[in-house]
N, C-alpha and C positions, 0 to 999 in steps of 0.2 A: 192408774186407771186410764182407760181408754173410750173414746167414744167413734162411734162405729156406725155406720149409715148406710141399709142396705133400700135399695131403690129399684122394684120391681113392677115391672110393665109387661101390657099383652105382647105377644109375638108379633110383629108386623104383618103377618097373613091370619090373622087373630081378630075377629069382626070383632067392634068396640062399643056397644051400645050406648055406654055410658058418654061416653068419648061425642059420640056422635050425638047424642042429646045435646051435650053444652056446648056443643057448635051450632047446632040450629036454633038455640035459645038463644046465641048472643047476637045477631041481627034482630032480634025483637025487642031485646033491653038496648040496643043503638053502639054494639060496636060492632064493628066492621071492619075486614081486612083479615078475620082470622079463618084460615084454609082448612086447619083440619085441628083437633082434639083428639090427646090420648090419656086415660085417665087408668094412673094406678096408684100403687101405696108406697110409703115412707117408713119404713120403721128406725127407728135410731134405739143404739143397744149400748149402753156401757159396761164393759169386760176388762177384765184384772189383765197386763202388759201381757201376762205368760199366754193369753188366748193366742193363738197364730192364726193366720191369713189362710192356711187352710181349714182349721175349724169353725172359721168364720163362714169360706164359702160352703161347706159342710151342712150347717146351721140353714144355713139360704138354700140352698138348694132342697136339702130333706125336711123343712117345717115349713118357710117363709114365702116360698113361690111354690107355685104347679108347674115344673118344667116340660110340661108338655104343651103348657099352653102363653106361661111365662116366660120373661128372661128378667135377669139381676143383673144389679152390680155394687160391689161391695167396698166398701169406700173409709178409710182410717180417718176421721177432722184431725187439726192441728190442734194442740191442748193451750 
């Protein structure tokens, strides 16, 4: 078994609402120093050895991101 950690974020030319909220929020709750906020998602997957590094980005690309508005990156942990 394997564990597997695909980590998908907006595009950089990809307005960030969310992003951009909890950067305006954190000067009101009192930190400061933080320039900019991007907010996306984590999915962690565990798959049987035999899954490959192309099945994986396969997976990412055609279910887990919007590549048009996305990008990933697909990442093996150490067991």
């Amino acid at each position: 078994m394997a564990r597997v950690v695909v980590d998908v974020m907006p595009k950089p030319e990809i307005l960030d609402p969310q992003g951009q909220a909890v950067a305006k929020a954190l000067p009101r709750l009192g930190f400061e120093g933080v320039i900019e906020v991007r907010q996306g998602k984590r999915f962690e997957l565990e798959v049987d050895d035999s899954v490959d590094d192309e099945t994986l980005t396969k997976i990412a690309a055609d279910l887990l991101a919007n590549t048009v508005i996305e990008d990933f990156t697909v990442r093996r942990l150490d067991a």
